[in-house]
C-alpha positions as CSV (number, residue, x, y, z in Angstrom):
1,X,0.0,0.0,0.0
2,X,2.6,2.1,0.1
3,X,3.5,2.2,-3.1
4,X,0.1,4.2,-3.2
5,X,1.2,6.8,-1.1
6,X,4.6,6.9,-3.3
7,X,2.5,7.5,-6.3
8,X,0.9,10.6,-5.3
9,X,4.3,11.5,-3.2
10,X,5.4,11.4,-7.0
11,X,2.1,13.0,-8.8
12,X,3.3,16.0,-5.9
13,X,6.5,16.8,-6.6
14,X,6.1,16.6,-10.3
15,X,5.0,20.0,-10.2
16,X,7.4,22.0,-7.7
17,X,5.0,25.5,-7.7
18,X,2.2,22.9,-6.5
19,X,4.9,21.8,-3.4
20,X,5.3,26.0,-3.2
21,X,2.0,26.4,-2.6
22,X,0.9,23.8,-0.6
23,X,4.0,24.8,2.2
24,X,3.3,28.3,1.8
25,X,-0.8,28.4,2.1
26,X,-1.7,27.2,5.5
27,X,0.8,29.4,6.7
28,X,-0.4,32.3,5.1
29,X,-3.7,31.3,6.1
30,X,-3.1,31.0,9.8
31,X,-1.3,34.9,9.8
32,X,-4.1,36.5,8.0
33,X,-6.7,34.6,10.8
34,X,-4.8,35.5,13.7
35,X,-3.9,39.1,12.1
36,X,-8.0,39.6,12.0
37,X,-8.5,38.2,15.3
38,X,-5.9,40.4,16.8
39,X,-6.8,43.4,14.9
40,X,-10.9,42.9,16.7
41,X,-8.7,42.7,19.8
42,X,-7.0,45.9,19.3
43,X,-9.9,47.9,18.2
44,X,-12.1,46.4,21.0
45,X,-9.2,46.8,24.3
46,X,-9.2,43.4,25.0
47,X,-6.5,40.7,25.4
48,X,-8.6,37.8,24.3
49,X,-11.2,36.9,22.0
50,X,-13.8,34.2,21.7
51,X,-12.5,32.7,24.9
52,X,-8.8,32.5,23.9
53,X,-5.9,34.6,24.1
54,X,-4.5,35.4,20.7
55,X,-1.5,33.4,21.0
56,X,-4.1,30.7,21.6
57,X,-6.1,31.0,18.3
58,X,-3.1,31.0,16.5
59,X,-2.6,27.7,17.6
60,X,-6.4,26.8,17.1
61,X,-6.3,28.0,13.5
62,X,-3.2,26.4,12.6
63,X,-4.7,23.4,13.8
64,X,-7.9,23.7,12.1
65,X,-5.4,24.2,8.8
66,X,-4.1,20.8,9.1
67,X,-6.9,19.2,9.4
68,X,-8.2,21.3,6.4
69,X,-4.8,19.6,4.6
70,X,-6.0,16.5,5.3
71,X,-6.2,14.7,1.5
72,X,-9.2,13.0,2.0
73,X,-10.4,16.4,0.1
74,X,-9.4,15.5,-3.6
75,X,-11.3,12.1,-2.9
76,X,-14.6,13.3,-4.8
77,X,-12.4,14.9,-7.4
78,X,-10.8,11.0,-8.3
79,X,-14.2,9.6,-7.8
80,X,-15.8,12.1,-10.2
81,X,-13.4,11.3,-12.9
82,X,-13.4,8.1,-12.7
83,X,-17.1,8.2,-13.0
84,X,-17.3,10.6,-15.7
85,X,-15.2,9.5,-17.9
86,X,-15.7,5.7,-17.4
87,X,-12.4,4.5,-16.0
88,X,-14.4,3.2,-12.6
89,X,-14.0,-0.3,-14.0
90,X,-9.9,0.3,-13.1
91,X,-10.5,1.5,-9.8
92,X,-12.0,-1.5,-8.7
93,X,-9.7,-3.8,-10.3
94,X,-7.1,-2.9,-7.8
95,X,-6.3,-5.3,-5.0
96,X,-7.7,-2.8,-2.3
97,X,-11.0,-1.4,-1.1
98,X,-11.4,1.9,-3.8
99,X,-12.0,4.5,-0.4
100,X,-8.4,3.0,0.5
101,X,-6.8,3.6,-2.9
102,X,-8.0,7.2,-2.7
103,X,-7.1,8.2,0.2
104,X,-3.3,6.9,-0.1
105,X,-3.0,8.3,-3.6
106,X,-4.4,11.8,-2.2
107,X,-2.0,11.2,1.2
108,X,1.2,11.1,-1.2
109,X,0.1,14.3,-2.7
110,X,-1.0,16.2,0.2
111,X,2.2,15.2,2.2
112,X,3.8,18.5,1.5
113,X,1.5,20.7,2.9
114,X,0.8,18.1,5.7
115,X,4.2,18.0,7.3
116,X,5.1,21.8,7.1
117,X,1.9,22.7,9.3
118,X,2.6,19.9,11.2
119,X,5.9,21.3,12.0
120,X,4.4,24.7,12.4
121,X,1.7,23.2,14.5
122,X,4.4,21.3,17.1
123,X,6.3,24.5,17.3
124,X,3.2,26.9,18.5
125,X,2.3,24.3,20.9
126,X,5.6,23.9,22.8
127,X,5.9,27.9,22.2
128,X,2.5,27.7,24.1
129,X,3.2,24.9,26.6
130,X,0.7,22.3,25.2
131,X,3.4,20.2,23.2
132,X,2.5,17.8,25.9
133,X,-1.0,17.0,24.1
134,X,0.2,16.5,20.7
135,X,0.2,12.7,21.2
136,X,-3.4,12.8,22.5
137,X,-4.1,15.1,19.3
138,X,-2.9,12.9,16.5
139,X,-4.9,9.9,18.5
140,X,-8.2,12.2,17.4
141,X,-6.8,13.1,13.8
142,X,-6.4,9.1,13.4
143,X,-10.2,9.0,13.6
144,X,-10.7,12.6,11.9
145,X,-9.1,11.1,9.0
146,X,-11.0,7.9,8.7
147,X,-14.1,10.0,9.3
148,X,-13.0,12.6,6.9
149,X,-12.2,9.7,4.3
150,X,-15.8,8.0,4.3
151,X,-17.2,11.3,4.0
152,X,-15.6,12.7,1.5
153,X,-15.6,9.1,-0.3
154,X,-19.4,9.6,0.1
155,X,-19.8,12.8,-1.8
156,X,-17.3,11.9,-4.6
157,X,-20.1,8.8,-5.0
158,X,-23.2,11.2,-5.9
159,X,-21.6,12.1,-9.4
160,X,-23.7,8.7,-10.5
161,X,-26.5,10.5,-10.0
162,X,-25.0,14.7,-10.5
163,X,-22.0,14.6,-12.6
164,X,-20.2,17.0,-11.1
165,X,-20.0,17.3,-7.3
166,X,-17.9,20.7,-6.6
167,X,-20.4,22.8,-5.6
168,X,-22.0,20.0,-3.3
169,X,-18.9,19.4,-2.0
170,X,-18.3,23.4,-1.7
171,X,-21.8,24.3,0.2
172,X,-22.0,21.1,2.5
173,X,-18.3,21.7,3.5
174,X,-18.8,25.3,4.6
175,X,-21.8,24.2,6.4
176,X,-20.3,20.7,8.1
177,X,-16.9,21.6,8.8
178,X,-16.7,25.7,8.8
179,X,-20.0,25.9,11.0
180,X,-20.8,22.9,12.6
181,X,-17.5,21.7,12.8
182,X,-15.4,24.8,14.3
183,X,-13.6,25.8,11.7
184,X,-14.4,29.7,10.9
185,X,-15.3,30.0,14.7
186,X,-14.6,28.0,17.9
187,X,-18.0,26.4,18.4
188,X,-17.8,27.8,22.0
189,X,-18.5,31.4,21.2
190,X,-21.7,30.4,19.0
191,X,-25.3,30.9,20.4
192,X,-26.5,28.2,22.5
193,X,-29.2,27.3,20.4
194,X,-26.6,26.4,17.7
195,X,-24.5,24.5,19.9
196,X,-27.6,22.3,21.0
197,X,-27.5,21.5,17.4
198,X,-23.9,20.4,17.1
199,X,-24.2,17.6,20.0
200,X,-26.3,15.6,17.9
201,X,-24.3,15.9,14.3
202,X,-20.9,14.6,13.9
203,X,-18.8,17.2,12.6
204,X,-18.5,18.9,16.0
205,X,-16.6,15.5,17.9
206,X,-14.5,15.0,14.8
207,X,-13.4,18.6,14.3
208,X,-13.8,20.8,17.2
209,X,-13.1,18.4,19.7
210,X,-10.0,17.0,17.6
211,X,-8.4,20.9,17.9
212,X,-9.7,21.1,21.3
213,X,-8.2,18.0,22.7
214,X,-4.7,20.5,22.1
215,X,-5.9,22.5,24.7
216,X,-7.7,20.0,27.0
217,X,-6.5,16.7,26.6
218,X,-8.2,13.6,25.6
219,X,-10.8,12.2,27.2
220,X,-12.4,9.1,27.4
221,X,-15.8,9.9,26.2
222,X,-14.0,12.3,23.1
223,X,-12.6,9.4,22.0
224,X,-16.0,6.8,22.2
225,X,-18.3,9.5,20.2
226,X,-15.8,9.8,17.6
227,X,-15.5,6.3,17.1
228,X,-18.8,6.0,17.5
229,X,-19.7,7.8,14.9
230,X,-17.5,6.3,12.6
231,X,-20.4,3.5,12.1
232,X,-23.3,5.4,10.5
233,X,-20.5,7.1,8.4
234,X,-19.4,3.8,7.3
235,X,-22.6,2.5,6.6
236,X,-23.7,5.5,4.3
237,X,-20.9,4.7,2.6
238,X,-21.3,1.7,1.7
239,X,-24.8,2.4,0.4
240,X,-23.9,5.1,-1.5
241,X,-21.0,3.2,-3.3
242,X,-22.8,-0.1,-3.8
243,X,-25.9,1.9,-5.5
244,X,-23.4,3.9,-7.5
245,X,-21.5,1.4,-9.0
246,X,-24.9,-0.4,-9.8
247,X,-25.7,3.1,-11.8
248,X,-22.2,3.4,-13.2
249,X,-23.3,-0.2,-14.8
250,X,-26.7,0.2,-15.9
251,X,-25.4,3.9,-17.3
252,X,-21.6,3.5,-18.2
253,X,-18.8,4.8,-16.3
């Protein structure tokens, strides 16, 4: 399998501006966050913001950046291609499960980006004195990542029935992960009413609490709910990719 990952590792750094990039964006992204953030500080005379000091969101928004690297992304992409343009039959003529496939060929290429704010990540944290979490943190991501896979597997699955999926993939990402999940806010500083909703969807234990357990540690019940929902997740999945490939036949692709 890891010839896979070596692939897309390969497919990467075949293009050197795409390396560039993908080492150069999260860290721009974190800067112009935490420049805003401080910026609402300044004007407003305070020393924190949303519950955090500003040395503290910087690590919560590089964080958040990762686990936006994470390659399970460019999953619906493959899948759409594949689908559209009638190559699916080679897909699942290799030797592993397709979602598998995917994700290690999208690993490879996202490695880039993944280790620089990883490093960027580690040296906030011991800057900030919560290096000591960072095991209990890539624990969560573990299960982020499967999460994130089946998901993303999920939506690449609904070209059979939309062709194109990047404005599905667009809206219900801003919605799941940027609201729900934490990512353009910490979930903490939202109305009550639209935390109530979070306890009962997903996105909240595999994103907020993954950044969260930086700050916290990891707890016992984190870990069980986000486990937990790793079932449904699974089992939409599989739904979605047995009635797709049963379109993909009937239709071509």
């Amino acid at each position: 399998m890891l010839g896979f990952v070596r692939a897309g590792w390969r497919a990467a750094i075949y293009y050197p501006s795409r390396v560039i990039v993908d080492i150069i964006r999260p860290i721009v992204g974190v800067i112009v966050r935490v420049a805003l953030v401080a910026s609402v500080a300044a004007l407003s005379g305070r020393t924190t913001l949303m519950g955090f000091g500003i040395n503290e969101l910087m690590l919560y928004y590089a964080t958040s950046e990762l686990l936006a690297e994470i390659p399970t992304t460019m999953i619906p992409w493959r899948i759409q291609d594949e689908l559209n343009s009638g190559k699916m039959s080679i897909t699942l003529s290799r030797p592993v499960e397709p979602s598998v496939w995917y994700f290690l060929f999208s690993l490879g290429r996202a490695l880039p980006g993944i280790i620089s704010n990883g490093l960027l990540i580690f040296l906030i944290a011991e800057w900030l004195g919560y290096a000591g979490n960072m095991g209990a943190f890539f624990i969560m991501m573990a299960i982020f990542v499967a999460f994130k896979a089946l998901y993303d597997a999920s939506i690449g699955l609904i070209t059979a029935w939309t062709y194109h999926i990047g404005y599905i993939q667009g809206l219900m990402g801003w919605i799941f992960w940027g609201f729900l999940g934490g990512d353009v806010v910490p979930l903490s500083v939202m109305p009550t009413w639209f935390q109530q909703i979070t306890y009962y969807l997903p996105f909240r234990y595999l994103r907020y609490d993954t950044i969260m357990v930086l700050f916290k540690g990891l707890s016992a019940e984190t870990i069980a709910i986000a486990i937990l929902w790793l079932i449904p997740m699974f089992l939409v999945y599989r739904w979605l990719y047995h009635k797709a490939i049963a379109r993909a036949e009937a239709f071509g692709g």
